[in-house]
VOGUFI-952997 format. One record per residue (C-alpha): residue in three letters; x, y, z. Coordinates in nm, 4 decimals, m for minus. Layout:
BEGIN
rest/c1/c2/c3
ala/X/Y/Z;
...
// end
This chain:
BEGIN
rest/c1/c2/c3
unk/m3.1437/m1.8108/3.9131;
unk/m3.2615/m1.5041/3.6962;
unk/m3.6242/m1.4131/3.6893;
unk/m3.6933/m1.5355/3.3349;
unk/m3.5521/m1.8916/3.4050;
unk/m3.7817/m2.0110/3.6986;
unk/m3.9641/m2.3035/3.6002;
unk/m4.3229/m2.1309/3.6970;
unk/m4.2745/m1.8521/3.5049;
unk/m4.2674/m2.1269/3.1947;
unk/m4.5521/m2.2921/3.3410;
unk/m4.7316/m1.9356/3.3831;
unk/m4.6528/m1.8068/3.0486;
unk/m4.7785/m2.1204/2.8476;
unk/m5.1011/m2.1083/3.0466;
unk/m5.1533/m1.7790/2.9757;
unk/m5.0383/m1.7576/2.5832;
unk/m5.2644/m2.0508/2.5507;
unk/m5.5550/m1.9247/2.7005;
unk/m5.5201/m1.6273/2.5365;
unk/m5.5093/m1.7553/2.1767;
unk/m5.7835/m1.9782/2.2217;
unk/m6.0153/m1.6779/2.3281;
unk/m5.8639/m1.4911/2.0288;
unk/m5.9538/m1.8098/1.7706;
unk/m6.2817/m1.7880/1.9699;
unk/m6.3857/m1.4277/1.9153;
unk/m6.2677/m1.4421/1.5361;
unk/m6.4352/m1.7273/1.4107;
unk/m6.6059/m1.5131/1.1778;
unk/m6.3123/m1.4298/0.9833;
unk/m6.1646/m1.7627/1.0037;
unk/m6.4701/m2.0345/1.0167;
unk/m6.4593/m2.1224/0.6575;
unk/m6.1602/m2.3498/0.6980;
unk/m6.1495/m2.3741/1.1373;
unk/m6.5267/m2.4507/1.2312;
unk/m6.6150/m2.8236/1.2840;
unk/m6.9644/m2.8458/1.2257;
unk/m7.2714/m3.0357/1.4170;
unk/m7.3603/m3.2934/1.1416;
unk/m7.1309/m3.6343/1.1840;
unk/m7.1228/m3.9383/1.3852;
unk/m6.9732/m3.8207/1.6682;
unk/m7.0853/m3.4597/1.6457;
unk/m7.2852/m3.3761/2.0022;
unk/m7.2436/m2.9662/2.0304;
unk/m7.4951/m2.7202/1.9161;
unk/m7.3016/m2.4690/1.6956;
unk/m7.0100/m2.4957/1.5006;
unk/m6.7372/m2.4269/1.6490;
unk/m6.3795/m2.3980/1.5652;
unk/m6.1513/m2.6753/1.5726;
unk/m5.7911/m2.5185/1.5656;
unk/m5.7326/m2.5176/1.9502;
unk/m5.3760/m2.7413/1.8304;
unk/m5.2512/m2.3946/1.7216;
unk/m5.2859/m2.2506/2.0428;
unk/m5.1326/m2.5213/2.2088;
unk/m4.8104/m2.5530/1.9982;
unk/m4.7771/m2.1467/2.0510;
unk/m4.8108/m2.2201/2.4288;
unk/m4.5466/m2.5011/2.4534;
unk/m4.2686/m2.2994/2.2438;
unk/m4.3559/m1.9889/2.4902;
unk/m4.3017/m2.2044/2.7649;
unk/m3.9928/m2.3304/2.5894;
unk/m3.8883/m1.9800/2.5592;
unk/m3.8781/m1.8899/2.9638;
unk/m3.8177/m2.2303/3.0672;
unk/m3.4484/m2.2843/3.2601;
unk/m3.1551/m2.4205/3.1356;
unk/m3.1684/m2.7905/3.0991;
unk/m3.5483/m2.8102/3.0714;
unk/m3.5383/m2.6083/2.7925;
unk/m3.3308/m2.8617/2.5536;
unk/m3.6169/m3.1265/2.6239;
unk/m3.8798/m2.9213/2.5719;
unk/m3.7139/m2.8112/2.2368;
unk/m3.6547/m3.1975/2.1544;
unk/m4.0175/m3.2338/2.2365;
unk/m4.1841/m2.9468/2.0383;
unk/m3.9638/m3.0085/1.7312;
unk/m4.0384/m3.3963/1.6757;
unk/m4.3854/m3.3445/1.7683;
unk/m4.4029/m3.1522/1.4543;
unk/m4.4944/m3.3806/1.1948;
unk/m4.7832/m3.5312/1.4368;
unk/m4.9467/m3.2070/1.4140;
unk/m4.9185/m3.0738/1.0895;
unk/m5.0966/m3.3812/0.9607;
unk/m5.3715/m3.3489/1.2465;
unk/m5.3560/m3.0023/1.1619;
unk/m5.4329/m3.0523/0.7733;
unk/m5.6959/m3.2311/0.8422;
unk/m5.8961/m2.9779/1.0595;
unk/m5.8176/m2.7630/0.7743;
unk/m5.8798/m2.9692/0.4749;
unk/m6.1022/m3.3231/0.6432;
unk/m5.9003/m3.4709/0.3282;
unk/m5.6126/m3.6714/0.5728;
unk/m5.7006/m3.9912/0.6768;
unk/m5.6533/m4.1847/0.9632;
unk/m5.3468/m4.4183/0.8689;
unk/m5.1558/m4.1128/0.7362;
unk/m5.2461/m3.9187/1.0653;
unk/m5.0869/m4.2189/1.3013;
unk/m4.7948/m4.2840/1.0723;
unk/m4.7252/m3.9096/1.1052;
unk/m4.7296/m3.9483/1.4643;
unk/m4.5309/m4.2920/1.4535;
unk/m4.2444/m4.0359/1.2475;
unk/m4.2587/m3.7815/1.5155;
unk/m4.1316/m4.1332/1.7600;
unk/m3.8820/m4.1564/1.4982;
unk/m3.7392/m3.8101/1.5062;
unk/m3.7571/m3.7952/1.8910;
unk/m3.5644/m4.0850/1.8980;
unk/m3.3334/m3.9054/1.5901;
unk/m3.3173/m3.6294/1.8361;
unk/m3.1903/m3.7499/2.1762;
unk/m3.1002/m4.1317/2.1276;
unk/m3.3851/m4.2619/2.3682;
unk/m3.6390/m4.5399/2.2844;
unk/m3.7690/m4.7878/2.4782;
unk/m3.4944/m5.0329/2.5403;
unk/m3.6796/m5.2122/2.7944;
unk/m4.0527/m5.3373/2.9533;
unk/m3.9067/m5.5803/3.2333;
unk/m4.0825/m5.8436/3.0574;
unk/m3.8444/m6.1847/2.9955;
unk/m3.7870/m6.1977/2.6218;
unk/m3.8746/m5.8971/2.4949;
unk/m3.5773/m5.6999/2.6891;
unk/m3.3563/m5.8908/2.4758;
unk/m3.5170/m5.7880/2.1196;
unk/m3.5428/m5.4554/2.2349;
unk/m3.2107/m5.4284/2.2668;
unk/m3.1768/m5.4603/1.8988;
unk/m3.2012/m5.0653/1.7991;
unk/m3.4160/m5.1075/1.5405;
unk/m3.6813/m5.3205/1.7082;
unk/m3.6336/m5.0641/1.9768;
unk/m3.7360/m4.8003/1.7542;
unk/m4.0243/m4.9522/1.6051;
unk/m4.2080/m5.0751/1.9027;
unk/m4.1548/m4.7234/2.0457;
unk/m4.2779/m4.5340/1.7523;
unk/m4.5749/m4.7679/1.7419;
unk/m4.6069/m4.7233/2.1152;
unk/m4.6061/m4.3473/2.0870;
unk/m4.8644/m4.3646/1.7840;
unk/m5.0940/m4.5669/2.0124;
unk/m5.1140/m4.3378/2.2817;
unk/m5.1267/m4.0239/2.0421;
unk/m5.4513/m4.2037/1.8793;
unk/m5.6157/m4.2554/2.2029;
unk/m5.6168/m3.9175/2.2779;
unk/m5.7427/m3.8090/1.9762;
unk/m6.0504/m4.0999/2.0422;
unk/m6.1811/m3.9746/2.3861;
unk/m6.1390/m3.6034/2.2494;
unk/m6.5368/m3.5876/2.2033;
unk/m6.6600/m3.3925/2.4942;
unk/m6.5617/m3.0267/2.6460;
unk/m6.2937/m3.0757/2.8579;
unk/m6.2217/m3.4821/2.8635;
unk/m5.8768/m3.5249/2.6094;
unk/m5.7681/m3.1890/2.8244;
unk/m5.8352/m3.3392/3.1745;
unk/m5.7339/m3.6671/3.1242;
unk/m5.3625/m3.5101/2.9592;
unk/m5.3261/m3.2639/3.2376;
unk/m5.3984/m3.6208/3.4955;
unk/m5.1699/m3.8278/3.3481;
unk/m4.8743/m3.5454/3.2898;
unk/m4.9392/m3.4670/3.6748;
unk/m4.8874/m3.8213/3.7247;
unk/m4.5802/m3.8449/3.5277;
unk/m4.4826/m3.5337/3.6930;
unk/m4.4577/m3.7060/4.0150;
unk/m4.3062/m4.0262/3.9718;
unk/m4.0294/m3.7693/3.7885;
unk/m3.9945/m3.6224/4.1002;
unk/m4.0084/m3.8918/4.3033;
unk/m3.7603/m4.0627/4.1180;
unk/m3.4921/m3.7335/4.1387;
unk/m3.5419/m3.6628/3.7677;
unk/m3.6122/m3.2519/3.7998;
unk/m3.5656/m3.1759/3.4785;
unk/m3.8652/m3.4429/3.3595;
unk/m4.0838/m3.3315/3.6340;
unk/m4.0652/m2.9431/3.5293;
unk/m4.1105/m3.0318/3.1649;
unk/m4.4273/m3.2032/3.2619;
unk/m4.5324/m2.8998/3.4600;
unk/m4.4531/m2.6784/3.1693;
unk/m4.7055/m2.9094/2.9177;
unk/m4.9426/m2.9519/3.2112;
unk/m4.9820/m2.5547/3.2290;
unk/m5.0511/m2.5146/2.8926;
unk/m5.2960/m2.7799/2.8503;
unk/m5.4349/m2.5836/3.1541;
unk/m5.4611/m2.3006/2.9339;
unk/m5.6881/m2.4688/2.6728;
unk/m5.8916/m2.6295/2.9284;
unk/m6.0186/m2.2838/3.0884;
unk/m6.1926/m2.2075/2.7305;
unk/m6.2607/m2.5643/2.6233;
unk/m6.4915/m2.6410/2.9294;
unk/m6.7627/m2.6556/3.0108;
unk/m6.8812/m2.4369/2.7457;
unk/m6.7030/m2.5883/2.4398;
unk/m6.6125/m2.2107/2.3285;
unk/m6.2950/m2.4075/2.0759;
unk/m6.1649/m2.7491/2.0334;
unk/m5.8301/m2.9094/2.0599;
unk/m5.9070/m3.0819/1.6914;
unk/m5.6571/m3.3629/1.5487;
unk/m5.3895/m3.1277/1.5175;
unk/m5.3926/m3.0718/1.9485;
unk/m5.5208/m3.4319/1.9877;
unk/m5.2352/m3.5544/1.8175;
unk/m4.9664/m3.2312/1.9607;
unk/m5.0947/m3.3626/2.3028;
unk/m5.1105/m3.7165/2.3164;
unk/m4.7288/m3.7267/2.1269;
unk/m4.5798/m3.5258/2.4350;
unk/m4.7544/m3.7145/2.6931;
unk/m4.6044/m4.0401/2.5018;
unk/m4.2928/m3.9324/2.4480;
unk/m4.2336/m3.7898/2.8202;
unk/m4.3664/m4.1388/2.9459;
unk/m4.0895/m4.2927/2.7334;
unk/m3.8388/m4.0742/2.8392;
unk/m3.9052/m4.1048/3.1988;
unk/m3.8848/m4.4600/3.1836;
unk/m3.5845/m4.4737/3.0423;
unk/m3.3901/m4.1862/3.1603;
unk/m3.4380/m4.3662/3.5248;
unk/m3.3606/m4.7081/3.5497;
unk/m3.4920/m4.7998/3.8433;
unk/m3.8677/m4.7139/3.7322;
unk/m4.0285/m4.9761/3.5755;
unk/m4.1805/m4.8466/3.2738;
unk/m4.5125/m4.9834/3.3686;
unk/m4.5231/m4.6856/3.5563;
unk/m4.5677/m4.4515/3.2868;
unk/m4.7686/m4.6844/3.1113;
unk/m5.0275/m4.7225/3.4582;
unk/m5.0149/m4.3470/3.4600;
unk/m5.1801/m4.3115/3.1363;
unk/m5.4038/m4.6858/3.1317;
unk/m5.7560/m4.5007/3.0714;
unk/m5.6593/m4.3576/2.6903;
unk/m5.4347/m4.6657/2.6376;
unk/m5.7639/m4.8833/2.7749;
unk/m6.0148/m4.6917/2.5748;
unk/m5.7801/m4.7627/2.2186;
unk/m5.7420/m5.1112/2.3291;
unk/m6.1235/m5.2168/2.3937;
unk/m6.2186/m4.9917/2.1165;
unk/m5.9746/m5.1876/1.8688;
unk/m6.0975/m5.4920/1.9942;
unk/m6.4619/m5.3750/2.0227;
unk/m6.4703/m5.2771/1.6290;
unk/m6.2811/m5.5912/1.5307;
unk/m6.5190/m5.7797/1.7142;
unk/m6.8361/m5.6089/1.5033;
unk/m6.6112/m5.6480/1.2096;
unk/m6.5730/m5.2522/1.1382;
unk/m6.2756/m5.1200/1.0971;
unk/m6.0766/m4.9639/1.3802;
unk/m6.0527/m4.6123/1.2450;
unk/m6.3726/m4.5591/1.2186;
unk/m6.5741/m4.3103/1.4525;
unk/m6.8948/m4.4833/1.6118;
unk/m7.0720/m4.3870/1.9620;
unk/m6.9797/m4.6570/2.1516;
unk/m6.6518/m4.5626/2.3716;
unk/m6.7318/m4.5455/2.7341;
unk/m6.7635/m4.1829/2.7165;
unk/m7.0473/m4.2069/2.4731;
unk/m7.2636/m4.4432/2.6411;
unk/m7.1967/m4.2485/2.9700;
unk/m7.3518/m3.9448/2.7454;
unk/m7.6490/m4.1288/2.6725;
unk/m7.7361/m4.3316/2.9947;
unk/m7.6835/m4.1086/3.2457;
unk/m7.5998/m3.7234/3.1319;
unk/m7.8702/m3.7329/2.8885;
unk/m8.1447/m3.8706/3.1354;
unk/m8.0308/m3.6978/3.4663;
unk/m7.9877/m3.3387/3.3155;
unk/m8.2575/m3.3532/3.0712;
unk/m8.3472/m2.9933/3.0865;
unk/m8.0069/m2.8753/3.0579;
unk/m7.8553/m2.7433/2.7412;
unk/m7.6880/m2.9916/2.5234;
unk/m7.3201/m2.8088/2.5758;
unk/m7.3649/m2.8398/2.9772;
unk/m7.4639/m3.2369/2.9105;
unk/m7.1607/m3.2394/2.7220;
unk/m6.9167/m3.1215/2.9961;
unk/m7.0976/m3.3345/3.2324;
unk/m6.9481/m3.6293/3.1012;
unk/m6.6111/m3.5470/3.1721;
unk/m6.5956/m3.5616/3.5340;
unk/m6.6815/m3.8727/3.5192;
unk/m6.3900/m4.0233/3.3049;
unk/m6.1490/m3.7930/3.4937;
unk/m6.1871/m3.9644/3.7889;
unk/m6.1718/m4.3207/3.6482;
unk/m5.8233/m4.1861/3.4911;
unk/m5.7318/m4.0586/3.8137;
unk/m5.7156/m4.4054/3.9847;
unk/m5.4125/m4.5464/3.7897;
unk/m5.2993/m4.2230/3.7583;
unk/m5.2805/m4.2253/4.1336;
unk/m5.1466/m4.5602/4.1983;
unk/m4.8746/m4.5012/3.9522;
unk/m4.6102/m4.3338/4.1426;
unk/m4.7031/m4.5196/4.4290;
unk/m4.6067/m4.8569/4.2433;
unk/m4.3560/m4.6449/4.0323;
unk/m4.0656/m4.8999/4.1166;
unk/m4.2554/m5.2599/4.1180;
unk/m4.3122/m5.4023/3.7888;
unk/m4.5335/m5.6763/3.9048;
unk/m4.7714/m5.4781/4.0984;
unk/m4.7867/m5.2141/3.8171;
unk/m4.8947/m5.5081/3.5989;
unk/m5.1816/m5.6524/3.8556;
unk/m5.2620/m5.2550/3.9086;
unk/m5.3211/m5.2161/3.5075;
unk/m5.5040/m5.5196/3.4572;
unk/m5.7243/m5.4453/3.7401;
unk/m5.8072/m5.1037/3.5683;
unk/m5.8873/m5.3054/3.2976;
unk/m6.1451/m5.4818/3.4503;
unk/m6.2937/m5.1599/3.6086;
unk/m6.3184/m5.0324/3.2631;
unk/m6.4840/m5.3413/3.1325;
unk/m6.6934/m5.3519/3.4600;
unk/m6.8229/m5.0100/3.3835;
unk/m6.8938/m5.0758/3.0191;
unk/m7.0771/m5.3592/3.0534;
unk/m7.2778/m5.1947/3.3520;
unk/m7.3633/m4.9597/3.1089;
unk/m7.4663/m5.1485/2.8168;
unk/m7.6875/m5.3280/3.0645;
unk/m7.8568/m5.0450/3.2008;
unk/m7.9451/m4.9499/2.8424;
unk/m8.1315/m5.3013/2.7839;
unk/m8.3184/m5.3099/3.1300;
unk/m8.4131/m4.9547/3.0551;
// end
């Protein structure tokens, strides 16, 4: 195999063009901060400076350089990948640029970047191994809705626990490391390598995002990431058949948890469920135990500190995931047990608040 096609030379490459952009968006925020800087006023504002917003840029230049040196085979997916994730970041993009794009256009942008994947390379989710709804999947376009709605979900949930340095970054580079490995556990090669390829380049972010917050991912990498950890979860699943796609779906429960309960959450209170509020897990961990236990640290450094936490919550499914990767039914008890962590957890919180 010739020098420029080994797989780690891709992985390398995107790590390195990522990091390297971000540092460069970094330093120049002067010349650039009148449309890139996200400011500290805002609901779920919690750094001390502005800061710019347009790590998404980085990212996307980090995936096509990966693209670029990645071997033959891998490179056609990756190409797929980049190309219908297009739309879900231009719109994410805008609105770092603009804040004039709002929420439903942003997930039906994503929800068309499901549809051109699935223009793309003929894959959609054609089955859950669930009774019933294998058969009305089978029905192309019921097939292609639930999966563009399915690959909108996950997309949003990124972009909802991308609020501290370092967690939308960690939790991606988890779950791609999971899907990674049930890849290669299954003998899919080529899906395991792509996932290395996005996992090095979210790598690259990560190394300027935390802990000191020096750029953000914004909507436009929110959205670039969560659509290619969707989409490769899809197309795992259904590029080996004898994976249940629970697996994928395990491998990435803590984002798909966090939209869920926040949905259901907001409902509940009767606000609507685009709108930002400080009550995700993330945020109460911020203010029950980060704030309390580090009170004489800076702000930023509370910030990171509340990512280690989530990433090892997301690591449990993400473990048990390729461990389960071919039994539906214990991928089902394994994500509803998650679930109940999560709640567990939430509720422990809230409840520390009130005896405090």
């Amino acid at each position: 195999m010739p020098l420029l096609q080994l797989p780690h030379l891709a992985l390398a490459a995107g790590a390195v063009t990522t990091l390297l952009l971000c540092w460069a968006i970094a330093a120049t925020h002067l010349w650039h901060g009148q449309w890139s800087l996200d400011h500290t006023h805002g609901v779920q504002k919690i750094h001390e400076a502005p800061t710019p917003r347009i790590g998404g840029l980085a990212v996307l230049a980090g995936g096509w350089v990966g693209w670029w040196l990645a071997p033959e085979l891998v490179d056609k997916v990756l190409a797929n990948i980049l190309i219908a994730s297009l739309p879900a970041f231009v719109f994410g993009f805008a609105e770092d640029l603009t804040r004039k794009v709002g929420v439903r256009e942003r997930l039906l942008a994503t929800m068309a970047s499901g549809v051109l994947a699935w223009w793309m390379t003929d894959i959609s989710l054609t089955r859950i191994d669930v009774w019933g709804a294998d058969a009305l999947l089978a029905w192309v376009p019921i097939s292609v809705i639930f999966t563009a709605f399915a690959v909108g979900g996950i997309a949003n949930a990124i972009n909802i626990i991308d609020g501290f340095n370092g967690l939308a970054a960690g939790v991606v580079l988890i779950c791609l490391s999971s899907l990674g490995f049930i890849a290669f556990l299954a003998g899919d090669p080529v899906m395991a390598k792509v996932c290395f390829v996005f996992a090095g380049v979210t790598t690259g972010f990560l190394l300027i995002n935390f802990p000191f917050g020096k750029i953000f991912l914004g909507d436009g990498g929110a959205y670039l990431l969560g659509f290619w950890l969707a989409w490769i979860a899809v197309m795992i699943a259904m590029r080996n058949p004898h994976i249940s796609p629970w697996s994928s779906l395990l491998a990435c429960a803590y984002p798909i948890v966090e939209v869920l309960f926040s949905v259901y959450r907001r409902r509940r209170r009767n606000h609507h469920p685009g709108h930002p509020d400080r009550l995700h897990l993330h945020s109460l961990i911020k203010s029950r135990i980060t704030r309390k236990r580090m009170s004489t640290s800076s702000l930023t450094m509370r910030n990171a500190a509340v990512s280690p936490y989530l990433w090892c919550l997301a690591a449990v499914p993400a473990l048990l995931a390729p461990l389960l990767r071919s039994h539906t039914a214990w991928l089902m008890l394994a994500f509803v047990g998650f679930f109940a962590l999560y709640y567990s957890c939430y509720v422990a919180l809230v409840r520390f608040a009130i005896k405090r």
